[in-house]
matplotlib code that plots the C-alpha trace (Angstrom):
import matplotlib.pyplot as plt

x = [0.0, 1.3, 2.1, -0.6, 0.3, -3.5, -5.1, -8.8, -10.3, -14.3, -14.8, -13.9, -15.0, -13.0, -12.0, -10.9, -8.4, -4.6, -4.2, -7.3, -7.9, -9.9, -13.2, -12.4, -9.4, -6.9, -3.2, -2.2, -3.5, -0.4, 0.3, 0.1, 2.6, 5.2, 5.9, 8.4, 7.8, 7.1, 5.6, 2.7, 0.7, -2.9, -5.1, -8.2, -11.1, -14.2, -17.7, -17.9, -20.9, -18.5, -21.4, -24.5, -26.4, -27.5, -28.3, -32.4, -35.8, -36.4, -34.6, -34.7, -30.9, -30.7, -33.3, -31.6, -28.0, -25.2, -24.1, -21.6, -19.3, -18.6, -16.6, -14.4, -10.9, -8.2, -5.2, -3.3, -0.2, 3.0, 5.0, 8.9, 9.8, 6.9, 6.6, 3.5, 4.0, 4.5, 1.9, 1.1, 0.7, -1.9, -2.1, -5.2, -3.7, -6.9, -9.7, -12.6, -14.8, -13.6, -11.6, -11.8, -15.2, -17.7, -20.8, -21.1, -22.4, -20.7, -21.1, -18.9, -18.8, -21.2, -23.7, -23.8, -26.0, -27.8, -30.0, -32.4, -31.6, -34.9, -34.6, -33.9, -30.8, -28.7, -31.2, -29.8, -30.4, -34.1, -34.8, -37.9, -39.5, -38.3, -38.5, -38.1, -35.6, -35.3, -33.2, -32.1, -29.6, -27.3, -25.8, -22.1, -21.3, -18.1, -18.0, -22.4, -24.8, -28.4, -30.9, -34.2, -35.7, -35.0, -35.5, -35.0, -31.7, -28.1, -25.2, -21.3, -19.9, -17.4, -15.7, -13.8, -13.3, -15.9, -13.0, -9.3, -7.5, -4.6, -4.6, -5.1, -2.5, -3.6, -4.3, -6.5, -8.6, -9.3, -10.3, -13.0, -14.3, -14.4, -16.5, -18.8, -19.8, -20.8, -23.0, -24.4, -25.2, -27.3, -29.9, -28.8, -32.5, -32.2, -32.9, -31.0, -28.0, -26.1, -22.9, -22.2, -19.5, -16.8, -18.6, -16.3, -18.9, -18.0, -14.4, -12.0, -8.7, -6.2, -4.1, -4.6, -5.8, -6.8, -6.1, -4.8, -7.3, -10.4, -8.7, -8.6, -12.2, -13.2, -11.5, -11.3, -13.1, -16.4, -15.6, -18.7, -17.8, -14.8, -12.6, -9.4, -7.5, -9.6, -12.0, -14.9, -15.9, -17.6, -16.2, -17.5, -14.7, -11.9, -11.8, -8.5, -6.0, -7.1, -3.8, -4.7, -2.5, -3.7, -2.0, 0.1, -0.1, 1.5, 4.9, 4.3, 1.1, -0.5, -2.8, -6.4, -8.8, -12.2, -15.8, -15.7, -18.5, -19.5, -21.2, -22.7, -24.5, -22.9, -23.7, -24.4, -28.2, -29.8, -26.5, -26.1, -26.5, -23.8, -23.8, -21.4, -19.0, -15.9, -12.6, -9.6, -7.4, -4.2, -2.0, 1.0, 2.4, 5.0, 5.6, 6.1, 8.3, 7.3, 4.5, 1.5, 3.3, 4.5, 1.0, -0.6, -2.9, -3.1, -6.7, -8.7, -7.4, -7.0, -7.0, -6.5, -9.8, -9.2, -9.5, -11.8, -15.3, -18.7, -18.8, -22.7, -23.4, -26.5, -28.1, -31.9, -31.4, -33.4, -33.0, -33.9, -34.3, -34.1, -38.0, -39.1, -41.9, -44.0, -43.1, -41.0, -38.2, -34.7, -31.6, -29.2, -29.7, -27.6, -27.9, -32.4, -32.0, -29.7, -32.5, -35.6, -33.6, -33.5, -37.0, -37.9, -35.9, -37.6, -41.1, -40.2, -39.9, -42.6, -44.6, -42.9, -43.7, -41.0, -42.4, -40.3, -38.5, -36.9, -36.2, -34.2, -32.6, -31.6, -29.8, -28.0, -26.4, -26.3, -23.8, -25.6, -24.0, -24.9, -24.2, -24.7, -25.0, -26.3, -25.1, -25.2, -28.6, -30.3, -32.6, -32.7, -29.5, -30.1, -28.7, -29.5, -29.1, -28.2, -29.5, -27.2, -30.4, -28.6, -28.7, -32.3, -33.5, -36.5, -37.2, -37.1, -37.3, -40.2, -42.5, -46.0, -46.7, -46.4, -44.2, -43.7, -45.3, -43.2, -43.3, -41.6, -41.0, -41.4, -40.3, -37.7, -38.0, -39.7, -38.9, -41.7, -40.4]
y = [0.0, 3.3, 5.5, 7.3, 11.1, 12.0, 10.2, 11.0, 9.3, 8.6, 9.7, 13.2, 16.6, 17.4, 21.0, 18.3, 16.0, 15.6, 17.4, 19.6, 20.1, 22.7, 24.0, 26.7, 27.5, 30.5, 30.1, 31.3, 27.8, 26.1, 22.2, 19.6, 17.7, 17.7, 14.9, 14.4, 13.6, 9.8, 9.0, 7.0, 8.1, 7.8, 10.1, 9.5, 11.9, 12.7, 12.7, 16.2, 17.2, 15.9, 13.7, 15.9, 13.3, 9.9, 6.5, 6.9, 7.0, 11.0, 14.0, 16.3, 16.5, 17.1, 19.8, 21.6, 20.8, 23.4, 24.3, 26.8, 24.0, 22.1, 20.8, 18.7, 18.6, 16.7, 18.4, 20.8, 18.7, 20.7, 18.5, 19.6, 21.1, 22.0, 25.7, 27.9, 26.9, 22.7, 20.3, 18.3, 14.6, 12.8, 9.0, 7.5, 4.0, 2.9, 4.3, 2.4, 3.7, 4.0, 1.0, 1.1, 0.4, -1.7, 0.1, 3.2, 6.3, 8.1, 8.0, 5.2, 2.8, 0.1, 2.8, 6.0, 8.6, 10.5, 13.3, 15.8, 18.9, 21.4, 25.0, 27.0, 24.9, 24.1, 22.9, 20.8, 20.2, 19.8, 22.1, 23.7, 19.8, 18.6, 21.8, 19.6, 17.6, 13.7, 11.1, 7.5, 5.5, 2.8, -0.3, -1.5, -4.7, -5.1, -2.9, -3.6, -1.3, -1.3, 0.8, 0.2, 3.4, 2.8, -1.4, -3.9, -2.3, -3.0, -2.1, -1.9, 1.5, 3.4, 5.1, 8.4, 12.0, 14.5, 17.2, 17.2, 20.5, 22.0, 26.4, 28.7, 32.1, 35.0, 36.5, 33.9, 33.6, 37.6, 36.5, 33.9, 36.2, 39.5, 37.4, 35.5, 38.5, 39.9, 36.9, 37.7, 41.1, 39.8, 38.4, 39.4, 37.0, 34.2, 30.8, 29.2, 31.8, 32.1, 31.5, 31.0, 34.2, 33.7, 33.1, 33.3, 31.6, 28.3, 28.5, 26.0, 26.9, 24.5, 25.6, 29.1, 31.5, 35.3, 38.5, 36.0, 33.7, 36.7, 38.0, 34.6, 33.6, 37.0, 36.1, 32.3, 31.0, 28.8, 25.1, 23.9, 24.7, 23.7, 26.0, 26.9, 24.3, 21.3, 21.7, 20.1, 18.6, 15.2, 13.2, 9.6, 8.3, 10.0, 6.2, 3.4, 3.9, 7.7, 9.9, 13.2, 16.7, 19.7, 23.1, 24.6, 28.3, 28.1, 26.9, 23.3, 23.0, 22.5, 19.3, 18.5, 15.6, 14.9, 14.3, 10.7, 8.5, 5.0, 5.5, 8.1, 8.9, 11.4, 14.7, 14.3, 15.7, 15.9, 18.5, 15.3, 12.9, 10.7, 7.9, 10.1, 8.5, 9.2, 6.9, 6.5, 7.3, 6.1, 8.6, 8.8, 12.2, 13.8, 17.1, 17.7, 21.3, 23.6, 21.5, 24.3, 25.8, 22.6, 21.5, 24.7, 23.5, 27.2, 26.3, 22.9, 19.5, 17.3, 13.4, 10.1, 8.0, 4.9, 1.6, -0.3, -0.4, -1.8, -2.9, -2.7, -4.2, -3.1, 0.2, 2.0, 5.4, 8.2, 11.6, 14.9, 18.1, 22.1, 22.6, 23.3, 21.7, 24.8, 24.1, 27.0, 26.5, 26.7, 27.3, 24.4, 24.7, 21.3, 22.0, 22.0, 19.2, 16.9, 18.5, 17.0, 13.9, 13.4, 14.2, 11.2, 8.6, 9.6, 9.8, 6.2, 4.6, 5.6, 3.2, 0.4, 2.0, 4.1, 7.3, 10.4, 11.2, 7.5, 7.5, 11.0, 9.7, 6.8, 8.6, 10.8, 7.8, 4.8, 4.8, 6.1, 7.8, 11.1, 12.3, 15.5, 13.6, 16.3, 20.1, 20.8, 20.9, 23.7, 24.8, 21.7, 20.0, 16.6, 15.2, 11.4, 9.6, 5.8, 3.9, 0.3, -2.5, -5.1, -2.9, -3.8, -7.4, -7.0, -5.9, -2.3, -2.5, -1.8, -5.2, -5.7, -6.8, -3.7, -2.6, -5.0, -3.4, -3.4, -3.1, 0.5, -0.4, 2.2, 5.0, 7.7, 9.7, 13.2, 16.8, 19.0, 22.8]
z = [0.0, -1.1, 2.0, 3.5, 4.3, 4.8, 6.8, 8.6, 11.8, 11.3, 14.8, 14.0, 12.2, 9.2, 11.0, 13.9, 12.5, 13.1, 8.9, 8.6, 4.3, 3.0, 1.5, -0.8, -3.1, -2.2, -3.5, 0.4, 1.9, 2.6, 1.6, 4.7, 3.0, 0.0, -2.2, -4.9, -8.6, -9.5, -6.0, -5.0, -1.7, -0.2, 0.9, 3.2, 2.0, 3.4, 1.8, 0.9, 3.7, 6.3, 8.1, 7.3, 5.8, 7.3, 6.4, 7.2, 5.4, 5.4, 3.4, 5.5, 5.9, 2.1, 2.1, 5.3, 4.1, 4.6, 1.5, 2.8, 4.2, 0.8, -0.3, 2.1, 0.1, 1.4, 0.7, -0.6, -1.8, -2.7, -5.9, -5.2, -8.4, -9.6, -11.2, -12.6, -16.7, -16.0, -16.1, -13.3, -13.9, -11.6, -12.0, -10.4, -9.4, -6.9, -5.4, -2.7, 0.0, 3.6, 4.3, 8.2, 8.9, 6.9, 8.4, 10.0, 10.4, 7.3, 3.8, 2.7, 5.3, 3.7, 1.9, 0.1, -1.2, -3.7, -3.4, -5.3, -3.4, -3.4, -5.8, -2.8, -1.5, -4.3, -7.0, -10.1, -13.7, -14.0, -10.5, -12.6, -12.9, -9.6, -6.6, -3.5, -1.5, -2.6, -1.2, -2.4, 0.1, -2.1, -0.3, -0.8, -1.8, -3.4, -6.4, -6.8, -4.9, -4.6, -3.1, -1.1, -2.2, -5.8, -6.1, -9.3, -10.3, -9.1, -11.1, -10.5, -9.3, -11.7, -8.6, -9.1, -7.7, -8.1, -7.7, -8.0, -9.2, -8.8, -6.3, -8.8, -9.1, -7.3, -10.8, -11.6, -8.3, -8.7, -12.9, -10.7, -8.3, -10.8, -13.7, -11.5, -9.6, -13.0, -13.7, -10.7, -11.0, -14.1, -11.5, -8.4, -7.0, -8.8, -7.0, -7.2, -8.0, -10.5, -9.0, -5.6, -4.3, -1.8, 1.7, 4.7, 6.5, 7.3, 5.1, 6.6, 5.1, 6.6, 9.2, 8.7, 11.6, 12.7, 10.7, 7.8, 7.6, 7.9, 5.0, 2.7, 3.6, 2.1, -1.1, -1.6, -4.4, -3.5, -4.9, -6.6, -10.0, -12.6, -13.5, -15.0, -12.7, -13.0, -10.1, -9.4, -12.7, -12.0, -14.7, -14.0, -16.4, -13.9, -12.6, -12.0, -14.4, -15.9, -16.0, -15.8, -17.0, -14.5, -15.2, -12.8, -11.4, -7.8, -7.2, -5.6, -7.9, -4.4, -5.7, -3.9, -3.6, -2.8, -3.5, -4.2, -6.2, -5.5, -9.1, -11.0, -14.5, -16.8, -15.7, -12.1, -13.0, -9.7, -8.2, -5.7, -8.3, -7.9, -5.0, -2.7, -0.4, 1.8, 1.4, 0.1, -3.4, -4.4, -6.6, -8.4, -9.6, -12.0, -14.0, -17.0, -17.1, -19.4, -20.2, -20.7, -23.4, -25.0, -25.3, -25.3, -22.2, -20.4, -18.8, -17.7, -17.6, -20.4, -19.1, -20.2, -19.1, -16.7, -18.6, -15.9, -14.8, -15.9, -19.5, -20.3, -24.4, -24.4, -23.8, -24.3, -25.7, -25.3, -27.1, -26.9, -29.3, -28.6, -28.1, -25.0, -23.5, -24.2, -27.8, -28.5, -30.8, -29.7, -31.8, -31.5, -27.5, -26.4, -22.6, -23.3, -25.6, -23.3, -20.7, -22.9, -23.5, -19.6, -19.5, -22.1, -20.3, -16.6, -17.7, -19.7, -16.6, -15.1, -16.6, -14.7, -11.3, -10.2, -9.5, -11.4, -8.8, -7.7, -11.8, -11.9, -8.9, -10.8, -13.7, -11.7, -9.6, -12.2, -15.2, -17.6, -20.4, -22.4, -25.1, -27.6, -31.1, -33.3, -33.1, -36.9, -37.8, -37.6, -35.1, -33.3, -31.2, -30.4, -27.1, -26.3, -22.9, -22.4, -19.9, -19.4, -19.7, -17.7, -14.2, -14.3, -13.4, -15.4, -19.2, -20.2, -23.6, -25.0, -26.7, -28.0, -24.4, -22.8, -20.1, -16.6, -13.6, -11.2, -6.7, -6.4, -2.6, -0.3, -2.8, -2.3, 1.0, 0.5, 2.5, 2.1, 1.6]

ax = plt.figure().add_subplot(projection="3d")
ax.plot(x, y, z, "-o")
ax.set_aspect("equal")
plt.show()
């Protein structure tokens, strides 16, 4: 086992342990540890609510949950050598849920999560069809999970990290900050808003303290979206065996982990849509000098994509067009037709039993794939989504003898707003 220089005890807070991490990105939050080019380590993460929500039949904990403390990032590491200009080589050699505990009460000892989290807390990609909180609890066993709120499916987990990036420059957190203020000046009301602005609220920002750390809560970038340095961008295919090739814009490159998936659909729909977990991830890291010139890679990641997981032969596609469901015409809109494409594939499964919601929950956490097949053609984009057919153990696909009506157990758990 590679050696672990981060390690987390379940007992305790994030803001508690022997390391503390961080929850927002500032190039003035120091590394907990250095490591040299072409080493393997582990790092213990934590589910990226740090315990807020529990293994139980209700959602209250998704509609109530605080925002302000995501995510839970274990890190910054420092690569000797590394300058602003290289590339930063990240090797994903393994990856599991928390490996000291089979049960417990976090996310990733035996279970995981995913949730619909209500317009006014977060929201997600189809907030305007689905306002309130929703909640699906998956079970571990080995690399399969299944869920009581969602039954007749089981499929293997495609585990990864939601979010893995590399501080940004000075320069570059002020580029964040200045542009998504501006976004947010466009609706100053929206719900939910357009971008989220730096919130010292909360901010854990490793070891840092008093006058110093007042001043970096006020600036440090919030962590939900991707950005420039990788960031939180939910690639389910981020898995065993990816290599990925972050720029660097801090000496060190200052690296950070977290947010890790049992399993998740492409796109992450739901905002929680993944099966979040805490746990572990092996890496392996190198630079490549000069390397953002070389390749001309200034901004975002490019990665190679890990070579294991599920291999599903089969799929039931579903696609989508830009018209709204008003029936105005759209041009070439990929984000509404990938929208409407969803749309088909949730209301398609309704007529098994599963109520819409256990079925949006479903695409966000299984491994669905999607896709934008047609941007051409004008006015209409078409998007298509693919739902694997074996993670069902009855037929989907549509005969002359009508669709199987299936026991939708006791359904997802509901929080009224």
């Amino acid at each position: 086992m590679p050696e672990l220089i981060f390690p987390l005890d379940s007992t305790k807070r994030f803001a508690d342990q022997k390391f503390v991490g961080h929850n927002r990105w500032h190039p003035d939050i120091a590394p907990v540890a250095t490591v040299t080019p072409g080493t393997e380590f582990r790092v213990h993460v934590r589910e990226w609510f740090d315990g807020a929500i529990r293994n139980d039949d209700s959602a209250e904990d998704v509609r109530d949950a605080p925002l302000t403390t995501v995510h839970c990032l274990s890190g910054p590491f420092a690569v000797a050598g590394a300058e602003p200009g290289d590339l930063l080589i990240v090797d994903i050699l393994d990856i599991g849920p928390i490996p000291q505990e089979d049960s417990g009460p976090l996310a990733g000892q035996g279970w995981g999560y995913t949730g619909i989290f209500p317009t006014d807390n977060g929201g997600g990609f189809l907030t305007e069809h689905f306002p309130d909180a929703y909640k699906a609890i998956w079970d571990f066993s080995g690399h399969t999970t299944t869920s009581r709120h969602i039954p007749r499916v089981k499929f293997t987990g495609i585990m990864h990290p939601g979010l893995m990036g590399t501080a940004s420059s000075a320069d570059l957190l002020s580029t964040w900050n200045t542009r998504e203020a501006a976004l947010i000046a466009t609706d100053p009301e929206r719900v939910p808003p357009l971008a989220l602005p730096p919130e010292p609220r909360d901010a854990i920002l490793g070891s840092l303290a008093g006058p110093e750390y007042d001043r970096i809560a006020a600036e440090a970038a919030r962590t939900a979206p991707p950005r420039e340095n990788g960031g939180n961008q939910d690639i389910k295919n981020l898995t065993r065996g990816s290599r990925v090739f972050y720029p660097v814009f801090v000496p060190g490159a200052n690296l950070s982990v977290g947010d890790l998936h049992f399993s998740q659909g492409d796109g992450e729909i739901t905002f929680c849509g993944a099966i979040e977990m805490g746990g572990f991830i092996d890496l392996r890291v190198d630079v490549i000098k000069n390397g953002m010139q070389l390749y001309g890679v200034h901004e975002n990641a490019v990665f190679l994509p890990g070579n294991e997981g599920p291999v599903y032969s089969e799929f039931l596609a579903f696609s989508g067009t830009s018209v709204t469901l008003d029936g105005e015409q759209r041009y070439l809109d990929s984000q509404l037709a990938f929208e409407r494409a969803c749309l088909h594939a949730i209301d398609y499964l309704t007529h098994f039993g599963y109520s819409r919601e256990q079925a949006y929950l479903l695409l966000g956490a299984a491994p669905i794939e999607g896709r934008f097949s047609g941007v051409v053609d004008i006015p209409n984009s078409c998007a298509t989504v693919y739902i694997p057919t074996a993670i069902f153990d009855f037929p989907i696909t549509p005969t002359a003898d009508g669709p199987v009506r299936i026991d939708p157990g006791v359904g997802a758990p509901h929080a009224a707003r």
